[in-house]
N, C-alpha and C positions, 0 to 999 in steps of 0.2 A: 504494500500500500504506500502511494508516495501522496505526498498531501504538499500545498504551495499558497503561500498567500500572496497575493497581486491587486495591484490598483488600480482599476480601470481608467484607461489614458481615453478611448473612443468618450466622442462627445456627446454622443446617444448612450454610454454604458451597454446594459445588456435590455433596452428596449428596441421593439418590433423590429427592424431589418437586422440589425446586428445580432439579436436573439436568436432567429430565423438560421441567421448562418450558425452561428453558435450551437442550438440544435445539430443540426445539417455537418457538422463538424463531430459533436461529442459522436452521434450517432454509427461514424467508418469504424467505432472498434467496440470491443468486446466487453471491456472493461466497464465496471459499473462508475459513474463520475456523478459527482457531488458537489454542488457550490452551496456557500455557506457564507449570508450576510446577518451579521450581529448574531442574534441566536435562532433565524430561520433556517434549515436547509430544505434542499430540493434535487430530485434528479435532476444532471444537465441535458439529460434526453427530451426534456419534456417541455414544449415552447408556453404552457400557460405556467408551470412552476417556475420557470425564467422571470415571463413578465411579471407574477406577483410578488417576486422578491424588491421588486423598485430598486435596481441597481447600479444608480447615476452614474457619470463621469467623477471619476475622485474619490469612489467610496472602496475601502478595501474590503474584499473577498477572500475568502478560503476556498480549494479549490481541492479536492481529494479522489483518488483515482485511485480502482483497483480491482486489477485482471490481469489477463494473460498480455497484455498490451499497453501497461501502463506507463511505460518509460517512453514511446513515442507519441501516446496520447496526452502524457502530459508536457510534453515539449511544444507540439501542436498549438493543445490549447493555451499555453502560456504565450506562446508567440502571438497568436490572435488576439489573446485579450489584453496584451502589450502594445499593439500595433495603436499610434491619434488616428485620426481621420485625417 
């Protein structure tokens, strides 16, 4: 299990397109993944558990992965939700 905390730089955070992709991203592996803002968490599989977390530009995230695929799933996703607009 590798777990990662990051700050979201996108100026949308993880609402509607960026979420979408975010989904569309967790989804290429196997590996079960988990974001975690203050004390909610949620599958990153799951584009309505994304949006209800409300998670702006600027806010930190936990971000915990863990499968059979978890060291390029979590590179991935750290790169993505690294990346400004």
């Amino acid at each position: 299990m590798l777990s990662k905390q990051l700050v979201l730089k996108n100026r949308g955070g993880l609402h509607a397109r960026p979420a979408t992709l975010f989904v569309q991203l967790a989804n290429r592996y196997q590996s079960k993944i988990t974001v975690v803002l203050d004390e909610r968490e949620t599958n990153a599989k799951s584009i309505i558990g994304l949006m209800t977390l409300g998670a702006g530009q600027g806010k930190e995230i936990t971000v915990i992965v863990d499968g059979v695929d978890e060291q390029v799933a979590m590179e991935e996703i750290t790169a993505f939700l690294q990346k400004a607009d």
